[in-house]
C-alpha positions as CSV (number, residue, x, y, z in Angstrom):
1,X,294.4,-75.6,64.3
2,X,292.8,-78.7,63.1
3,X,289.4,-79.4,64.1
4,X,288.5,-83.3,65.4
5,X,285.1,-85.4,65.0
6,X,283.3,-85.1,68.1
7,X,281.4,-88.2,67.9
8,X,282.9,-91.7,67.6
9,X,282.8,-93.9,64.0
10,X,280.9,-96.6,65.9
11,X,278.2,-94.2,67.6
12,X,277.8,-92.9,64.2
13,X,277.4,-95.8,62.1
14,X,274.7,-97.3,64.8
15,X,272.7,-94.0,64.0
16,X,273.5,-93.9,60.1
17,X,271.0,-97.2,60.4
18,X,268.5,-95.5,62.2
19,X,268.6,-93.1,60.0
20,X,268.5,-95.0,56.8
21,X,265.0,-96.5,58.2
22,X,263.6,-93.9,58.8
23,X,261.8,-91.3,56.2
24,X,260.2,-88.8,58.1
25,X,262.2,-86.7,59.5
26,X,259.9,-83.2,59.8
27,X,262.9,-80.5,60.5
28,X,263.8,-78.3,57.1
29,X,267.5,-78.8,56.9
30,X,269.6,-75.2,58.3
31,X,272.3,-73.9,56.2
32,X,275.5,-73.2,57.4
33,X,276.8,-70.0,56.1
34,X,280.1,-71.1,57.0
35,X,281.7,-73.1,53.9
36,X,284.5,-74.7,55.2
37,X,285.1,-76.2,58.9
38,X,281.4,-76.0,59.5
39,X,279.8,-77.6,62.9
40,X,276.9,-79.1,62.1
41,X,273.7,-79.8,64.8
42,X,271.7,-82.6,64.4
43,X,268.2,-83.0,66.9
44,X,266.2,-86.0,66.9
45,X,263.0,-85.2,68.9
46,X,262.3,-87.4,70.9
47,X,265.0,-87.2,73.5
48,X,267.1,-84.8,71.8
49,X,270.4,-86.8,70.7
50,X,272.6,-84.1,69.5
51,X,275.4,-85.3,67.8
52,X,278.2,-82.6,66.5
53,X,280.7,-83.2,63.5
54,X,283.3,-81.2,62.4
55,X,283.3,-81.0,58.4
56,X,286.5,-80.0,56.3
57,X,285.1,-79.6,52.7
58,X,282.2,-77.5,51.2
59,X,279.6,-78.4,49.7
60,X,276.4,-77.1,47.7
61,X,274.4,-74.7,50.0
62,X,271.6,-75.6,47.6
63,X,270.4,-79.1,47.4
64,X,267.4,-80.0,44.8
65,X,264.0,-79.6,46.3
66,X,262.0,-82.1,44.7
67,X,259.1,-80.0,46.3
68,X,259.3,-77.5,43.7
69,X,257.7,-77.3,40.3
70,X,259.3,-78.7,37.0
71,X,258.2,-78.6,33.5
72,X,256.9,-82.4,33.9
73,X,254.1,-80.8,36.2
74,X,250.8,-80.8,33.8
75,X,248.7,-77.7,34.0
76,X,246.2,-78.8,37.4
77,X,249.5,-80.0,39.4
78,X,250.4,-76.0,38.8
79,X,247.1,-74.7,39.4
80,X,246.8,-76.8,42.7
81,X,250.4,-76.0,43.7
82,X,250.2,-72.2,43.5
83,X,246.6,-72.6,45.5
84,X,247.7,-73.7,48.6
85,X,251.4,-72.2,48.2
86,X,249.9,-68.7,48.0
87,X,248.3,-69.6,51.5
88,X,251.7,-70.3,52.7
89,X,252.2,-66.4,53.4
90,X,249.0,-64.1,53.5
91,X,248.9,-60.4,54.3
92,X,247.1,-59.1,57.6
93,X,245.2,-55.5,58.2
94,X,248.3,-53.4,57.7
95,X,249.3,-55.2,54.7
96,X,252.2,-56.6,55.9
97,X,253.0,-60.6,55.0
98,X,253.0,-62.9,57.6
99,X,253.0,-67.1,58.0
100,X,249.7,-68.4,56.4
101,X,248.0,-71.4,57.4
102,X,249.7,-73.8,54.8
103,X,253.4,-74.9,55.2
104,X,255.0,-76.6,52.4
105,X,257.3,-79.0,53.1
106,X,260.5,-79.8,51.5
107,X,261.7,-82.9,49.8
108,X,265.1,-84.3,49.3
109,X,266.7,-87.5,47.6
110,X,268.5,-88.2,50.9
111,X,266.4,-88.3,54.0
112,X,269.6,-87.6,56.7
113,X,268.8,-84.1,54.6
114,X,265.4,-82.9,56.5
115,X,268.0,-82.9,59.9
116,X,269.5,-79.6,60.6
117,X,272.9,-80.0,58.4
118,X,271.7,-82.7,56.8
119,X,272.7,-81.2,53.8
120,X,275.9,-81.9,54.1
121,X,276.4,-84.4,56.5
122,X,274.4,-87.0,54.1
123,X,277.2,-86.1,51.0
124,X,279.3,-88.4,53.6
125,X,277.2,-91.6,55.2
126,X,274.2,-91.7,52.6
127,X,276.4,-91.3,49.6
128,X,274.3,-94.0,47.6
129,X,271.0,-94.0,49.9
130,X,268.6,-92.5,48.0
131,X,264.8,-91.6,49.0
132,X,262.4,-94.5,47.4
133,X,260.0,-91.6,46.0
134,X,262.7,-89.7,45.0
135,X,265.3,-92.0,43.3
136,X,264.6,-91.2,40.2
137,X,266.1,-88.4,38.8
138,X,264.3,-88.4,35.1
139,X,261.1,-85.2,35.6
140,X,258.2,-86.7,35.4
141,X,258.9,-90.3,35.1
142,X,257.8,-91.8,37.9
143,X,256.5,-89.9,41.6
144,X,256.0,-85.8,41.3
145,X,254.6,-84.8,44.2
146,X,254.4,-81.5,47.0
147,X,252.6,-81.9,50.5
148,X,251.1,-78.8,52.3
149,X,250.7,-78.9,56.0
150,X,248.1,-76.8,57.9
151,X,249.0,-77.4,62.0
152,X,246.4,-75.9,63.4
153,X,243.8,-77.9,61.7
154,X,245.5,-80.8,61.7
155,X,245.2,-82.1,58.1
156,X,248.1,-82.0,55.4
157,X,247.4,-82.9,51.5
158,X,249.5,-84.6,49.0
159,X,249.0,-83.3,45.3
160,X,250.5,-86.1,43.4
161,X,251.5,-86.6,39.7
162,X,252.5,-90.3,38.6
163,X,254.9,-91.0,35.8
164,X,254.5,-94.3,33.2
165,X,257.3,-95.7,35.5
166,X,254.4,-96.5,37.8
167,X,252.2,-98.1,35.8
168,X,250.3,-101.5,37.2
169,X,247.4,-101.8,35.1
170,X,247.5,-100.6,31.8
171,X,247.2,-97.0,31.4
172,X,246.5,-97.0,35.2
173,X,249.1,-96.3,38.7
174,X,250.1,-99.7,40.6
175,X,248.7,-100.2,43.9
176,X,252.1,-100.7,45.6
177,X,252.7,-97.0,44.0
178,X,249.7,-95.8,45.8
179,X,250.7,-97.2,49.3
180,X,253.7,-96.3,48.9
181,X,252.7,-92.0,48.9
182,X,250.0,-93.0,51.2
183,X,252.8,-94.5,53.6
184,X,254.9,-91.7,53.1
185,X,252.3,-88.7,53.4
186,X,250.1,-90.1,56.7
187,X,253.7,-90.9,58.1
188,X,255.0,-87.4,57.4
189,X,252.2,-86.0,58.7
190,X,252.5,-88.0,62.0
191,X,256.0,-87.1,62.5
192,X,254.7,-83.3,62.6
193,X,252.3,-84.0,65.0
194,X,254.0,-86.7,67.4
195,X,257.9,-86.3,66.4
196,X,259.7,-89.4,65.2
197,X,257.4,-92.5,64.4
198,X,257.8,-96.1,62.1
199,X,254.5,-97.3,60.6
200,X,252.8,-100.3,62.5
201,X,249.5,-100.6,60.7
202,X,248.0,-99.7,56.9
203,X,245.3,-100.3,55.9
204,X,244.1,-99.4,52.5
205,X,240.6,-99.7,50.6
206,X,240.9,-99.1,46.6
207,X,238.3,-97.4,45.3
208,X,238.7,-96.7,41.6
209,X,241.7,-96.6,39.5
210,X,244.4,-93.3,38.8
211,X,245.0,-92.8,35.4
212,X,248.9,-92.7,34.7
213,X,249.5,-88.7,34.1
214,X,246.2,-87.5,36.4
215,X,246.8,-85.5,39.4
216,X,245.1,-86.9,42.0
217,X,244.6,-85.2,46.2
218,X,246.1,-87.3,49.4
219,X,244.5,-85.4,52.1
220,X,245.6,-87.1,55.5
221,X,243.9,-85.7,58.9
222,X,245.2,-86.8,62.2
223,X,242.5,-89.2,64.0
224,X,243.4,-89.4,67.2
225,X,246.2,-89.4,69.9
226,X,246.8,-92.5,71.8
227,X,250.3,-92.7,74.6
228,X,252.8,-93.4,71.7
229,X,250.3,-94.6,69.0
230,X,249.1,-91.9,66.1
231,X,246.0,-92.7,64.0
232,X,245.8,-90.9,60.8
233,X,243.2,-91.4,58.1
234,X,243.6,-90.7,54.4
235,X,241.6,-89.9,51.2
236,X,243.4,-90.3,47.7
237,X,240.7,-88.1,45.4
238,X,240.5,-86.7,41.7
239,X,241.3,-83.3,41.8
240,X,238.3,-81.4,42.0
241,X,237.3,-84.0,45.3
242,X,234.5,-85.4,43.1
243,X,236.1,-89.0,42.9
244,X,237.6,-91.1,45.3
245,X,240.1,-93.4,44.3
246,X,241.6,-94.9,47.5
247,X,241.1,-94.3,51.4
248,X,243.3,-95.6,53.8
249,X,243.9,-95.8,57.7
250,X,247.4,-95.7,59.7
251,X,248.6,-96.1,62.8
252,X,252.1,-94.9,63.8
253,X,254.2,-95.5,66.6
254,X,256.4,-92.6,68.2
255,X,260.3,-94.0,68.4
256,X,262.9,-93.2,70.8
257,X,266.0,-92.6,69.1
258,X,268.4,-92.5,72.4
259,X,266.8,-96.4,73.0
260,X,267.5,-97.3,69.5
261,X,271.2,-95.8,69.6
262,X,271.4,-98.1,72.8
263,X,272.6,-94.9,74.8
């Protein structure tokens, strides 16, 4: 018994656009364990479009994480990475693990991919689309990077590695490269608190410059709540926290999806 789309090609290419727009999707993507015809469930938060479609291949149950360490990452990336990962799960009383404070987030090269199935449904309508901080595929070259949230305090941070491919001054990260991860962590971490938003406002004082190679700290705490408006600050810092290199404000704007769809 074949199995047919249940969503038209139209309805689907209006929220492909959306989609393509739009880089902050918060929800991990879900794994089918079904290989061939599997359904697929896609929520957007706001008003919960859910949108089925019925898949005849298989694909890789295992996309690239660009999340996870590579041998680019210099020794304090590492050393910063397994600090606030090893917070991710702690132990309690008894000794038995449980969810820590910290939750790392994922990363993929195609954003449809942080949607549950995602994973595969992007192989189909975002074929080419790639994720500006993760387009290229070289380790290293241009934006490493990992961000940790922590919920209940309301704070996320950003350890970030730039490649020479982001070089402005000589020797030294362009300032478009440092909007750009300050864009893309304060928006990440308002979709987490608020669900789907698009930057309105950022605003962005450089301190000091960031040596190509270094590892530099984007720690982004949530301001304030506002209706639909989300104000996050920022703080891009040396490692250790003893330098500042850049501080920022944002303000983000919750979306509704089922308005944009025009449904």
């Amino acid at each position: 018994m074949s199995h047919q789309p249940l969503v038209s090609s139209k309805m689907a290419r209006r929220l492909l656009r959306i989609l393509r727009g739009y880089q902050h999707l918060a929800s991990p993507p879900f794994v089918s364990p079904h290989l061939w015809h599997s359904s697929i469930l896609l929520p957007i938060r706001s008003s919960f479009v859910r949108t089925m479609v019925t898949l005849p291949f298989s694909f890789s149950l295992k996309p690239r994480d660009f999340s996870l360490p590579n041998s680019s990452w210099n020794a304090e990336t590492m050393r910063l990475y397994d600090y606030y990962n090893k917070q991710c799960e702690v132990e309690n009383e008894v000794g038995e693990k449980q969810r820590g404070p910290w939750r790392r987030l994922p990363s993929y090269n195609r954003t449809l991919k942080y949607a549950t199935g995602g994973a595969y449904l992007s192989k189909f309508i975002q074929s080419k689309n790639r994720l500006f901080t993760r387009s290229i595929k070289t380790a290293g070259a241009a934006f490493e990077y990992v961000v940790f949230l922590n919920k209940e305090e309301e704070r996320s941070v950003c350890i970030f590695q730039a490649g020479h491919l982001l070089e402005g001054p000589p020797g030294h990260v362009h300032g478009g490269a440092i909007a750009t991860m300050i864009d893309s962590v304060t928006g990440t971490h308002a979709a987490f608190m608020s669900g789907p938003v698009m930057t309105a406002n950022l605003n962005i004082n450089y301190r000091s410059p960031i040596p190509l190679g270094s590892t530099v700290l984007i720690n982004s705490s949530l301001d304030h709540k506002e209706g639909r408006k989300t104000f996050i600050s920022c703080k891009v810092t040396s490692s250790d926290g003893s330098k500042l290199h850049t501080e920022a404000t944002a303000l983000f704007l919750s979306i509704k999806v089922s308005h944009l769809l025009g449904v």
